[in-house]
C-alpha positions, 0 to 999 in steps of 0.5 A: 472210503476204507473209514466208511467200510470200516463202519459198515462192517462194524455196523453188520457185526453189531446187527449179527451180535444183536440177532444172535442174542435175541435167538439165544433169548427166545430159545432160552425162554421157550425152554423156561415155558417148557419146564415150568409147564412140566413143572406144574403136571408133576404128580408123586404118590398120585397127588398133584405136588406144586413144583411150579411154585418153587420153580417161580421162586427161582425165576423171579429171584435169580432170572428176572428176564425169564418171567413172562414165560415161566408164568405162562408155562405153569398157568397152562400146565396147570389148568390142564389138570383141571380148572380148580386146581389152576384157581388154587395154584394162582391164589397160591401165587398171588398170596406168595407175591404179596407176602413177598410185596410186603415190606415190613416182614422179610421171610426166608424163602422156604418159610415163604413157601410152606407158609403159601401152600398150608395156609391157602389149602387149608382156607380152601378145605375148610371153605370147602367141607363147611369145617375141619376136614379129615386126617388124610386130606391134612397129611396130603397138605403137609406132604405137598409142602414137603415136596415143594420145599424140597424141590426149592432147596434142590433148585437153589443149589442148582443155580447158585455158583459154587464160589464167590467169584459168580463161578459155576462148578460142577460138585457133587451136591449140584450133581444130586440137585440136576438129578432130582430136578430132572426127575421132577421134569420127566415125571411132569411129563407123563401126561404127554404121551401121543399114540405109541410115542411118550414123551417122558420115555423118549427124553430118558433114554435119549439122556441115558445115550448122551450121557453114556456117549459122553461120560463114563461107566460108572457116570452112566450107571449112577445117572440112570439108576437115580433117575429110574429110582425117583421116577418109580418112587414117585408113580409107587409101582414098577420100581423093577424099571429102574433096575431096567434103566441101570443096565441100559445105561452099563450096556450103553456105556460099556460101547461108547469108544464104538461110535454113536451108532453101536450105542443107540444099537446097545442101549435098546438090548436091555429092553428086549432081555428084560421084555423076556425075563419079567413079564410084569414091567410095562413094557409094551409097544408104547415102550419099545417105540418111544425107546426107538425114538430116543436112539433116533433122537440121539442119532440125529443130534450134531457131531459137534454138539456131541464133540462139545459135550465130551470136551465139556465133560473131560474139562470139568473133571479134570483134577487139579492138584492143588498144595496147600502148605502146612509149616508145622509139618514142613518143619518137623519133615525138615528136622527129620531129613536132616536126621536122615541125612546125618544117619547117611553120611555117618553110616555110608562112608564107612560100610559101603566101602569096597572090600579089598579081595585079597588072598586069606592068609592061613594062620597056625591053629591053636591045636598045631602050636603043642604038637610035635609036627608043628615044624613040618607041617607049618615050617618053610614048606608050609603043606597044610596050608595048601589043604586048608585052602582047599577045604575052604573053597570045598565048603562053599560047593553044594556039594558034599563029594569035595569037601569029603574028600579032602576032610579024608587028605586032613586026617591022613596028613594030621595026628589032631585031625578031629580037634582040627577039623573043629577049629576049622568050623570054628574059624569059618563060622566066624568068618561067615558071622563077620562077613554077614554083619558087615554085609548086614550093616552095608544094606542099612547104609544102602537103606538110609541113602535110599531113605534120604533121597526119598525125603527129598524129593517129599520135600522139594513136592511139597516145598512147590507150589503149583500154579504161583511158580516162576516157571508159568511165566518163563514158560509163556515169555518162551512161547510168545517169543517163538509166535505162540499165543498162550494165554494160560497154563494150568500146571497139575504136576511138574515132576520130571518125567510126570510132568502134567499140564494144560496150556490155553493157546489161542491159535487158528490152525488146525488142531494137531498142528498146534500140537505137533508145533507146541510138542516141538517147542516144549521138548526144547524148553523143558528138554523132555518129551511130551504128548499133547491132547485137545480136551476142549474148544471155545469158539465165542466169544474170544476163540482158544484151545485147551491142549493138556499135555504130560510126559510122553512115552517116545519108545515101546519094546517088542519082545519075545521070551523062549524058555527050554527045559533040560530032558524035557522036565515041566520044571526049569531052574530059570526064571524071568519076569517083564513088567512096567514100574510106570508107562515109561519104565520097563523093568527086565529081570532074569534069575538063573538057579543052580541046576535043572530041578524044582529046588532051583526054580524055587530059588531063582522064582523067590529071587525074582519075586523077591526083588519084584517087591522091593522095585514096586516099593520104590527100592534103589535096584543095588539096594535091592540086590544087597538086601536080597544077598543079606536075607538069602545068606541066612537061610539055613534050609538050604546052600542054594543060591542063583544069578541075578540080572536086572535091567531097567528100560527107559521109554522116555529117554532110551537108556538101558540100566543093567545090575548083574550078580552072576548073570550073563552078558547082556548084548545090545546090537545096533545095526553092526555094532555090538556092545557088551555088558558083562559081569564079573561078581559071583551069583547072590547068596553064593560068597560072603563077599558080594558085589554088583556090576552095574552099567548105563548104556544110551539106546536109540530107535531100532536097538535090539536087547539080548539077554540069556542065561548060561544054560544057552552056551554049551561048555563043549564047544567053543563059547566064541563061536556060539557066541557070534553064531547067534548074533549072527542068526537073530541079525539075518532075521532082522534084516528080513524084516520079520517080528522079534516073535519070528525072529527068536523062533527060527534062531533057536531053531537053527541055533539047536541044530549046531549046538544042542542044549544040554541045560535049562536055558532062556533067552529073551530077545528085545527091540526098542522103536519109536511110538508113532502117531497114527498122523505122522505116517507117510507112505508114499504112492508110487505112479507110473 
């Protein structure tokens, strides 16, 4: 019994296969009977041009089963344009099939061609005018072989594979070729115009509606401006209307995320504009109703068809990285890392050292060994050295009042104050020369470190190869294991953290299941997170998804900046900058300049631009800093100098990374824990000396950033008290449940209200939440 209903259904699959195909057929052939017939009424320059016969050629030759119907097509079509030019096209025919019969010359198929259409029309025009006929009819001759031999050429490429695997690839030759052939179908159809309704007009604009709801702008706009353009070449009058087309297709396009119905809606506006602009195109009731039918038409067609031709679209043009290895090139990059390495190891050790911050001993000058007070001045007591220290630490200030002052205590204590006083910028010059070439050498071994670790990674990428690699197995095994069919995974980047993929699963359930189950399973394989997309579907015959997933991005940072200017001035010393390096990196930056004037803007915003530059430039941020400390250092314009806080977020991982050179702390609250990032290095460009304090701190969901400069605390009061009343504040703000923008607001509204500001200040609040898919929200319903 169960074998005899295993046969029955295995005999209804048969039939239902059997039907299927057949349907298939007769569709498939109604369609060739169709193109042929439009084939054989294309009239370019008005003359009748004999696209029918290239269009044979293709289906005898390449689709054999199709015949029948290709041939009746372009005998009706062709006897519609009158009965002799239908008796010249079937002697042309019947000429080209016995040259094809003969099986002693072997023609190439253009030749083929061409030698059909001159030799049968000449023998017709002599027959014809009783003797050679005139120069025109003869240039229409040759212009009507022309035509068809380039449209054999267009449809050869067409319907050729692209590989010899049999493989269809869309490429942009194969582009050109659909386009003209196109052309060469709509202009077929002209002829076919019913009342109001033209046929022509009606498939142009429902292509232009398709192609826009499913490609891209610039797809669109090339599509129908080509398009527009051999079909106004061909009828040699209203070129304008290809202009007409170009902005229906950019209009269509610009709406296509709005849905179909915004686009069958735009796509009809340019015809109206241009209706009122230029009264010499054709555009008439017969235009504006056929227009109207073909956004119906496109309204009309099925979601899933339209769904299956966006997931097409987004299949074949997806780029796929592939490497090809050069070893000349791998081994000079080879020689050349480990150059860069050596430099490194040679250089990095020994200038990148910490300098130990002990107290400058004071020595004897040369001027105070031959005089008579050398005894009392630098005898047991030693009291000039307590001068000179504070006449080194009076020449860093910015301002001239201190080192003034004690210039004047120099020359009351010393008989040799001006030959002194010389000595003593000698000896600082020196001392600065020899702290800046130290620096200086520093930033080049920072520089070399940089360099070598970016030679690395050049050669671990190039050193891969995409798609042979073992991890296409391990990664399949792993998934099989876990009742996840995969069938095959199409690797197009495999970098940490820009990993990029497509994975063929073969899986009933629902799509976005699939997703969530695979999404999980990866981040345990890989761990790391990534975010899947279906880009297409197959149903027959065996049924499989391609999901392409990539590095996803887990968090997103909300924040709000508030700036103050000391006395109101349009002009603060502070200045900040939030930008992304890539989608899953926030960098933070924050320069505070010494004083409230424009000088100190001009210094903080070179820093902050400064060190903008080099991060784009794939710069280490301590590299940076050091190289910002060199080049500000040599400025001789200026003894300016401001803080720097630096600070990258990581919204793939969570994690915080601070760099300080003077700035304030940095505050991170979660729920009521607090942590501190504080920094102890003095502002860059400020000491010969420079270092940089640098911290990681691992961030979770719901963490809030707070990140100020100097200018928020006043030294009046008293700093721990400030300090917790604003945490205090933004905490009491939080629980309310209000947006960090309304949060920052009313805690520096409160905050001024117990301590004003008397400095330019900015405070930068930020929080760290989880990115949520629109289907993973849950809201619950409460009934009663």
């Amino acid at each position: 019994m169960v074998t005899l209903n295993n046969q029955n259904e295995f005999q209804s699959l048969n039939l239902s296969l059997l039907l299927y195909k057949e349907k298939s057929k007769l569709i498939i052939a109604s369609a060739v009977m169709f193109i042929a017939l439009c084939f054989a009424q294309a009239v370019f320059f008005e003359a009748v041009a004999p696209l029918f016969l290239p269009f044979w050629l293709i289906i005898r030759t390449r689709f054999a089963s199709f015949q029948k119907s290709a041939l009746l097509g372009g005998i009706i079509g062709t006897f519609f344009l009158g009965f002799g030019q239908g008796a010249l096209v079937l002697v042309q025919l019947l000429f080209m099939e016995c040259l094809i019969r003969f099986k002693y010359v072997k023609l190439s198929p253009y030749i083929l061609l061409a030698i059909c259409i001159v030799g049968v029309q000449l023998i017709w025009q002599l027959a014809l005018h009783s003797g050679m006929p005139s120069v025109m009819i003869l240039f229409y001759i040759v212009y009507e072989c022309f035509f068809a031999v380039s449209m054999l050429f267009f449809m050869r490429l067409l319907s050729s594979p692209s590989d010899g695997m049999g493989h269809f690839e869309w490429t942009r030759e194969k582009i050109t070729a659909i386009i003209v052939v196109l052309a060469g179908i709509i202009i077929g159809m002209q002829n076919f115009t019913i009342l109001y309704f033209s046929l022509p007009l009606i498939v142009l604009h429902l292509l232009i509606c398709l192609i826009a709801y499913t490609s891209t702008v610039g797809a669109t706009v090339i599509f129908s401006l080509s398009l527009g353009f051999f079909i106004g070449l061909a009828n040699l009058s209203f070129t304008g209307m290809m202009i007409l087309y170009a902005c229906t297709g950019l209009v269509t396009a610009f709406v296509q995320n709005q849905g179909r119905y915004m686009v069958a809606l735009f796509s009809l506006l340019p015809s109206v504009f241009f209706f009122f602009y230029d009264a010499t195109l054709p555009i008439d009731s017969v235009y504006f109703l056929s227009m109207l039918t073909g956004a119906i038409g496109f309204l009309l067609i099925p979601k899933k068809v339209l769904s299956y031709c966006q997931m097409y679209y987004n299949q074949h043009t997806v780029s796929i990285v592939q490497v090809n290895r050069n070893e000349v090139v791998e081994v000079q990059l080879k020689q050349f890392q480990q150059f860069v390495s050596f430099m490194k190891e040679l250089v990095f050790e020994r200038f990148t050292q910490q300098v130990a911050k002990n107290k400058v001993n004071v020595e004897p000058f040369v001027i105070c060994s031959s005089c008579f007070r050398y005894e009392q001045c630098w005898g047991q007591n030693r009291e000039m050295e307590e001068i000179i220290d504070a006449w080194r630490l009076a020449k860093r200030s910015p301002k001239p009042v201190g080192w003034i002052r004690v210039e004047e205590q120099i020359k009351g204590k010393c008989i040799k104050s001006s030959k002194l006083l010389e000595e003593l910028e000698s000896a600082l010059n020196k001392e600065h020369m020899e702290r800046e070439f130290y620096h200086g050498k520093k930033m080049i071994a920072l520089q070399l470190r940089d360099l070598s670790s970016h030679f690395e990674k050049l050669l671990s990428s190039h050193q891969l190869e995409i798609g042979t690699s073992e991890i296409d197995v391990e990664t399949q095994q792993y998934l099989r294991e876990r009742d996840i069919h995969c069938l095959h995974i199409q690797w197009i980047k495999t970098e940490i953290g820009n990993r990029e993929f497509i994975c063929y699963v073969a899986d009933h359930r629902e799509a976005h299941v699939v997703i969530h189950h695979l999404e999980q399973q990866l981040f345990e394989l890989f761990h790391e997170p990534l975010t899947g997309e279906q880009i297409y579907e197959q149903q027959s015959p065996i049924f499989y998804r391609q999901i392409k997933f990539r590095s996803a991005i887990r968090y997103q940072l909300e924040y709000d900046i508030y700036t103050y200017s000391h006395a109101h001035h349009t002009i603060s010393g502070d200045s900040y900058r939030v930008f992304p390096i890539h989608p899953g990196l926030m960098a933070i930056m924050l320069s505070d300049g010494m004083g409230t004037n424009i000088r100190a803007h001009e210094e903080s915003e070179r820093l902050i631009q400064m060190m903008q530059d080099c991060i784009t430039y794939n710069m280490d941020p301590e590299t940076a800093m050091h190289t910002m400390h060199y080049v500000m250092s040599l400025k001789n314009d200026s003894d300016m100098y401001a803080t720097m806080d630096f600070a990258l977020v990581d919204l793939q991982f969570g994690h915080l990374w601070c760099w300080k050179a003077g700035g304030m702390t940095t505050y991170v609250l979660r729920g009521p824990d607090l942590f501190k990032i504080e920094s102890t290095s003095a502002p860059i460009g400020f000491l010969p000396n420079f270092a940089i304090d640098t911290e990681m701190i691992p961030l979770l969901s719901e963490d809030v950033i707070l990140m100020i400069s100097d200018g928020l605390f006043s030294s009046s009061a008293q700093w721990d008290a400030q300090e917790q009343l604003i945490i205090r504040l933004i905490r009491q703000g939080l629980d309310k449940g209000a947006s960090i923008q309304v949060v920052l607001f009313d805690v520096m509204t409160q905050f001024k209200q117990m301590y004003p500001i008397a400095d330019d200040c900015t405070v930068m609040l930020f929080r760290l939440q989880h990115v949520t898919k629109p289907w993973q929200v849950f809201r619950p319903t409460m009934k009663h």
